[in-house]
C-alpha positions in Angstrom: 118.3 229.1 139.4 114.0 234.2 140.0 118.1 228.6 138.7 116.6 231.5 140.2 117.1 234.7 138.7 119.3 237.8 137.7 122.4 238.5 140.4 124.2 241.6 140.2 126.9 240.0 142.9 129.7 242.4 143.1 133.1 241.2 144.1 133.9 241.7 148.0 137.0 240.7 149.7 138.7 238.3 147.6 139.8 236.6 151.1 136.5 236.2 152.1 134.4 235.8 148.9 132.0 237.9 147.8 128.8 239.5 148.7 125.3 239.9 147.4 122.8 242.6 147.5 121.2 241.5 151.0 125.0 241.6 152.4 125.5 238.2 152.8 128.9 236.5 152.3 128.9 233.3 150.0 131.9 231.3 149.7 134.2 232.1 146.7 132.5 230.7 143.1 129.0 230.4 145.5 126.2 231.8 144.1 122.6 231.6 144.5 122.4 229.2 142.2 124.6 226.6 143.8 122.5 223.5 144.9 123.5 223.3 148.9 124.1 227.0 149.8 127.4 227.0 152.3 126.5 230.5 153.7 124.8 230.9 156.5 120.9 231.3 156.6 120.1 234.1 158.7 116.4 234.6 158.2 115.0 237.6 157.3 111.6 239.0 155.6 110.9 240.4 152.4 107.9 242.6 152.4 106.6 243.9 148.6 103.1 245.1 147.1 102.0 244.2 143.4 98.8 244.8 142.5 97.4 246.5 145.5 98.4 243.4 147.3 101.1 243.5 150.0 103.1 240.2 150.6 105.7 239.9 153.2 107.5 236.7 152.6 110.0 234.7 154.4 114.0 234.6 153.0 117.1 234.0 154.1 121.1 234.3 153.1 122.0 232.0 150.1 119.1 232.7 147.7 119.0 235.6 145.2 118.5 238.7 146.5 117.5 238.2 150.2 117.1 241.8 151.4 114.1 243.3 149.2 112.5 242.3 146.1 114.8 242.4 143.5 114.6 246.1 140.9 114.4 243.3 137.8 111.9 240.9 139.1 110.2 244.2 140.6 110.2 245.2 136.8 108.4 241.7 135.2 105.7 241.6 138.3 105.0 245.0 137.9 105.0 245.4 134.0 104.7 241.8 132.4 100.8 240.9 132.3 99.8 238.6 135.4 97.6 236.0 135.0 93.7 236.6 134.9 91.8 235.8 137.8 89.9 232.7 135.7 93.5 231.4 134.3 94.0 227.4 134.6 96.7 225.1 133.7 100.3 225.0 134.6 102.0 228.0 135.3 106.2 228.3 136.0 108.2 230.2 137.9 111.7 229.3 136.6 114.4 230.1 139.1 112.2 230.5 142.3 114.5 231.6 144.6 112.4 232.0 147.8 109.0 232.3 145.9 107.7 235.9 144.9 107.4 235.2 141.1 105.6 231.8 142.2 103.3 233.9 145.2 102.3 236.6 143.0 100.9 233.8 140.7 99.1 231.5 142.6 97.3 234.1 144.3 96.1 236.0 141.4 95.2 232.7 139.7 93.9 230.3 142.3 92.8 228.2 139.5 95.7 227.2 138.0 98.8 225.5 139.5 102.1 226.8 140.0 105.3 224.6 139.6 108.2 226.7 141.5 111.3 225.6 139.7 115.3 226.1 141.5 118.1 223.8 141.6 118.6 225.9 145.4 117.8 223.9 148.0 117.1 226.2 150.4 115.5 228.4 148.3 113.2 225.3 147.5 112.6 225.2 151.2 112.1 228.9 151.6 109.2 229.1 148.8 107.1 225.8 150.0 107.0 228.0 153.7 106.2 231.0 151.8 103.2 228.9 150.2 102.1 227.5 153.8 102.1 231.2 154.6 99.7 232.5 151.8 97.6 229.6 152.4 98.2 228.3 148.6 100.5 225.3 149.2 97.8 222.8 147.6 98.2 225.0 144.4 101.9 225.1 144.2 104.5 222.6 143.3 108.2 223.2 144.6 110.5 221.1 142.6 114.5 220.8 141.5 114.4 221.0 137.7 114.3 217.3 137.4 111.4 216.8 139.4 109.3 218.4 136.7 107.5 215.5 135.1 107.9 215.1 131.2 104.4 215.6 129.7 103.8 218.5 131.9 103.1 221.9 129.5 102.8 225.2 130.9 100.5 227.9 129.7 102.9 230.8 131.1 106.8 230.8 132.3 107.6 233.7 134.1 111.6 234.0 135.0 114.3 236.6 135.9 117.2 234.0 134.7 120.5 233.9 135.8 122.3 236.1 133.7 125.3 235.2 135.8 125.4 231.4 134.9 127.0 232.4 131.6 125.6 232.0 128.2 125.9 229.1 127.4 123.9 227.9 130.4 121.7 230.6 130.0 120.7 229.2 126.5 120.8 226.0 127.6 118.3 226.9 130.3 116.2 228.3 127.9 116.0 225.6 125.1 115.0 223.1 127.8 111.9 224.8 129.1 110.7 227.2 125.9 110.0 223.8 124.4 107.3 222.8 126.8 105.0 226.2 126.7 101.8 224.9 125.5 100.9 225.7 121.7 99.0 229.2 123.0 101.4 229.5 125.8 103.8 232.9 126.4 107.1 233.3 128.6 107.3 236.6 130.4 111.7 237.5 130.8 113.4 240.0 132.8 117.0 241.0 131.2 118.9 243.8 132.4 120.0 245.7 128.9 123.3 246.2 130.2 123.7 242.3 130.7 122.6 241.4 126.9 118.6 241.7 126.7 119.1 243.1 123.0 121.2 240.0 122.1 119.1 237.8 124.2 116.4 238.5 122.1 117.8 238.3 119.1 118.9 234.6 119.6 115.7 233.6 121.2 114.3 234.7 117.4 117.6 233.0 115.9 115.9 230.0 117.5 112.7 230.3 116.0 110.7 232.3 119.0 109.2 235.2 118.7 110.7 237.4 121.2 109.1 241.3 121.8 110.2 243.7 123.6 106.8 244.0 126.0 108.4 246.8 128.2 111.2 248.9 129.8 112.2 249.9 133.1 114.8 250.8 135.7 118.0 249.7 133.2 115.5 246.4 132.7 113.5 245.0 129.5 110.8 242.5 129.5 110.5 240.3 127.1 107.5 238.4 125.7 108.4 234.9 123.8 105.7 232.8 122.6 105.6 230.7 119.5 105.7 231.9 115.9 102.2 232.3 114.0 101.7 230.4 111.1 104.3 231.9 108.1 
């Protein structure tokens, strides 16, 4: 799947497939949501600051957005409203890619735990080495989407979805995980308004959510979903 999140992949040379923002060449109809990534690793480093903390994380070819922090994900991190130092429970980064999202979490809320969600393999493998770096890998748990147990609930879903998937997908993705916020629980979503955040919104309410526009920025909304209040 941050299934990991948004891709603005633009098309390359149809002969050699395309390319995404960090340069890297995927095989045709490869994205970074494809489960065994076929182009080549090439490690790299990502370094970003969010609230007066700098991390500089480990990432590679085949995940989303490889080069830099991404300006969507910069967008939710920077404008969505993080975690409290004291927060518990289950919190989910849906569509890790190589872990920023889940990073930025676990270590402004080292109470809770952190369940880093992407149906990438390596970028599975990228964000369990980015928790071994930040000294938080008993706090978070790296898993394909069907390694989430059932009963688990989560208190706060924070995702830059993959737009790209289609929307179908994209709602089917949603209406799998929405469903297991906790009763007081809020999702935290990136959308790009030229890729549908208007219309994205108005379905998640067409689906009995209440969706808000929290904030704007960069081409980029944020959107707040939690449960509707009593009628």
């Amino acid at each position: 799947m941050s299934h990991s999140v948004m891709d603005d992949t633009v098309a390359n040379n149809p002969a050699a497939g395309e390319s995404d923002r960090s340069g890297e060449n995927v095989r045709v109809g490869e994205h970074y949501f494809t489960a065994e990534p076929g182009a080549s690793a090439r490690p790299r480093e990502v370094v970003f600051s969010i609230g007066g903390q700098e991390y500089e994380l480990a990432a590679a070819g085949g995940v989303f957005s490889a080069s830099r922090l991404d300006p969507g994900t910069t967008v939710l991190l920077k404008k969505g409203d993080l975690p409290a130092a004291g927060t518990t429970g289950n919190l989910l980064d849906l569509g890790c890619g190589y872990g920023p999202i889940t990073m930025v979490l676990a270590t402004r809320a080292p109470g809770a735990e952190v369940w880093a969600v992407d149906v990438n393999a390596r970028a599975r493998e990228l964000t369990a080495e980015n928790a071994k770096r930040l000294h938080v890998a008993d706090r978070v748990r790296v898993a394909d989407p069907d390694g989430v147990p059932v009963g688990v609930e989560f208190a706060q879903i924070w995702s830059n979805p993959p737009i790209r998937v289609g929307k179908e997908e994209l709602h089917a993705l949603l209406l799998r995980w929405l469903p297991r916020l906790a009763a007081d629980g809020v999702a935290w979503l990136v959308v790009a308004k030229h890729k549908g955040s208007d219309s994205l919104q108005q379905w998640l309410g067409e689906q009995g959510w209440q969706a808000d526009r929290h904030a704007s920025g960069s081409g980029f909304r944020v959107l707040k979903v939690t449960r509707p209040g009593p009628a």
